[in-house]
N, C-alpha and C positions, 0 to 999 in steps of 0.2 A: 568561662569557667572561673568561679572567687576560689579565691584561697579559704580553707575551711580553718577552722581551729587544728582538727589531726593532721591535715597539713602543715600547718602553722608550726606545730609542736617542735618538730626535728631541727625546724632552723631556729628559734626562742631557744631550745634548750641551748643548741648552739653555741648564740651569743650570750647564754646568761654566764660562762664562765669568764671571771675579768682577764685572765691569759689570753684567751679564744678571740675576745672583744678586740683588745689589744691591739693584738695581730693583723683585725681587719680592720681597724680602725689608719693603723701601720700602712697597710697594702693602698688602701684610700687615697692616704698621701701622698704617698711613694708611688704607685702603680706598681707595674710589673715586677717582683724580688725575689733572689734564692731563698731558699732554706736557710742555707746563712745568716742571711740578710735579713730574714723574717725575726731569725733569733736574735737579734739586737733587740726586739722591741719588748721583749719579755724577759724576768729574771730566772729561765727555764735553760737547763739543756737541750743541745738540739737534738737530740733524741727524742726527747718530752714537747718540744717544739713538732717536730714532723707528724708528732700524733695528735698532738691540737690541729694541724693544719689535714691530716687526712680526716680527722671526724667533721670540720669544717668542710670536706669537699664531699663528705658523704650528704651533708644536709644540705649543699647544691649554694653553699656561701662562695666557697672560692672553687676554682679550676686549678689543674698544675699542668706543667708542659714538662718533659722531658727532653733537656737540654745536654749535650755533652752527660757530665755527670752529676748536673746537680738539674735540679726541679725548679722551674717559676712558677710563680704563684699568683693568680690573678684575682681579685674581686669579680662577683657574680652579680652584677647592677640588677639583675632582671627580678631573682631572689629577694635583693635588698626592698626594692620598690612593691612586689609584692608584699615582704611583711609591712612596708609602712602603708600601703593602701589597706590592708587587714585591720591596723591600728587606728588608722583613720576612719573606718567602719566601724570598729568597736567604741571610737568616741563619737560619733554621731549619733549612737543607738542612746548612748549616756547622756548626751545634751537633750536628746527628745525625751528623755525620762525625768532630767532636770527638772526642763520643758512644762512638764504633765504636771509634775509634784507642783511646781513654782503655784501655777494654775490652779490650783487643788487648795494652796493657801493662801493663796491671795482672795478668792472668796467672800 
């Protein structure tokens, strides 16, 4: 089963905000981090922070654990890899069309 575009949507929207990106660009790094920890990487409260990171885990980017009383926060590889194989898909459709055109004027 591919990833579709409305599939796709939730997690794009996702990362299209530069906060959101950040964050998991952050966790990347770092691996495993609190709440806290997460808010170092943005100029956000951690308020504003914990809601970038739950709408991040509603679109299946990252996971949280439930530690004592603070949250880890982990990258969701599985997510990630499916949008770049979607992306990868969408530039293959664009290189065969290149492709097609290139062909069309070379002529």
């Amino acid at each position: 089963m591919g990833v579709t575009a409305t599939s796709a949507a939730p997690l794009f929207d996702a990362l299209g905000d530069p906060h959101r990106l950040r964050m998991v660009i952050w966790l990347c790094d770092t691996g495993p981090c609190s709440t806290s920890a997460v808010t170092q990487s943005v100029p956000v409260t951690r308020q504003a922070a914990a809601k970038h990171l739950a709408l991040l885990e509603s679109a299946g980017v990252v996971r949280s654990e439930k530690r004592g009383r603070e949250r880890i926060w982990t990258v969701q590889t599985t997510s990630l890899l499916a949008a770049q194989d979607y992306l990868a898909t969408l530039s293959q459709r664009w290189d065969r069309r290149i492709d097609r055109l290139r062909a069309l004027v070379e002529k």
